[in-house]
C-alpha positions in Angstrom: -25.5 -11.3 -4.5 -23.2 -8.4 -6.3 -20.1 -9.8 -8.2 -16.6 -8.5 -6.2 -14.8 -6.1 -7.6 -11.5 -6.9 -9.5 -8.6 -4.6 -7.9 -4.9 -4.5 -9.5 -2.5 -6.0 -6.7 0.1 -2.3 -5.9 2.9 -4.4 -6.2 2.6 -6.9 -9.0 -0.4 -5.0 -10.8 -2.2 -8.5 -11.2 -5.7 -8.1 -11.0 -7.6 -10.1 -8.1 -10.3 -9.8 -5.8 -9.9 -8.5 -2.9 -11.8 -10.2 0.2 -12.0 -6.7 2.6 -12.6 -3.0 0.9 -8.9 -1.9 2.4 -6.8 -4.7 0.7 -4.8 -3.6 -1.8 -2.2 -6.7 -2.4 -2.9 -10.2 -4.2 -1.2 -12.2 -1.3 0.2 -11.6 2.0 3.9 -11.5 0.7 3.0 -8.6 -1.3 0.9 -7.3 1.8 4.1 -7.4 3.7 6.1 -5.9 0.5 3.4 -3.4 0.7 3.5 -2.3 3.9 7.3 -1.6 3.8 7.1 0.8 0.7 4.4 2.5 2.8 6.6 3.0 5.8 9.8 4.1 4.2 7.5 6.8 2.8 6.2 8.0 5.9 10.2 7.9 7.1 10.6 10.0 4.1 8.0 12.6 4.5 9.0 12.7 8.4 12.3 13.5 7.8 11.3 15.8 5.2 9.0 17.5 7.5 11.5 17.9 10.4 14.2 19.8 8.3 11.5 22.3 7.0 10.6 23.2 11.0 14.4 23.8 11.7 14.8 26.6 9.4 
């Protein structure tokens, strides 16, 4: 059986290893951290995005 990778944690940059191929965060507080920087980006680019199409 193949080792698991190591993967460094986006919020904390602790290495860890990761039980699924799409989990990017050491724990589910950091998942949860995680998941709020991503959507105040998207809010971001959104907004961004709408005030290009207006003018």
């Amino acid at each position: 059986m193949a080792k698991l990778p190591r993967r460094k944690c986006k919020v904390c940059r602790e290495w860890f290893h990761s039980a699924y191929s799409n989990v990017v965060w050491c724990c589910p507080e950091h998942g949860a951290i995680y998941a709020l920087e991503l959507r105040a980006k998207e809010k971001i680019k959104a907004a961004a995005r709408r005030i290009r199409e207006k003018h």
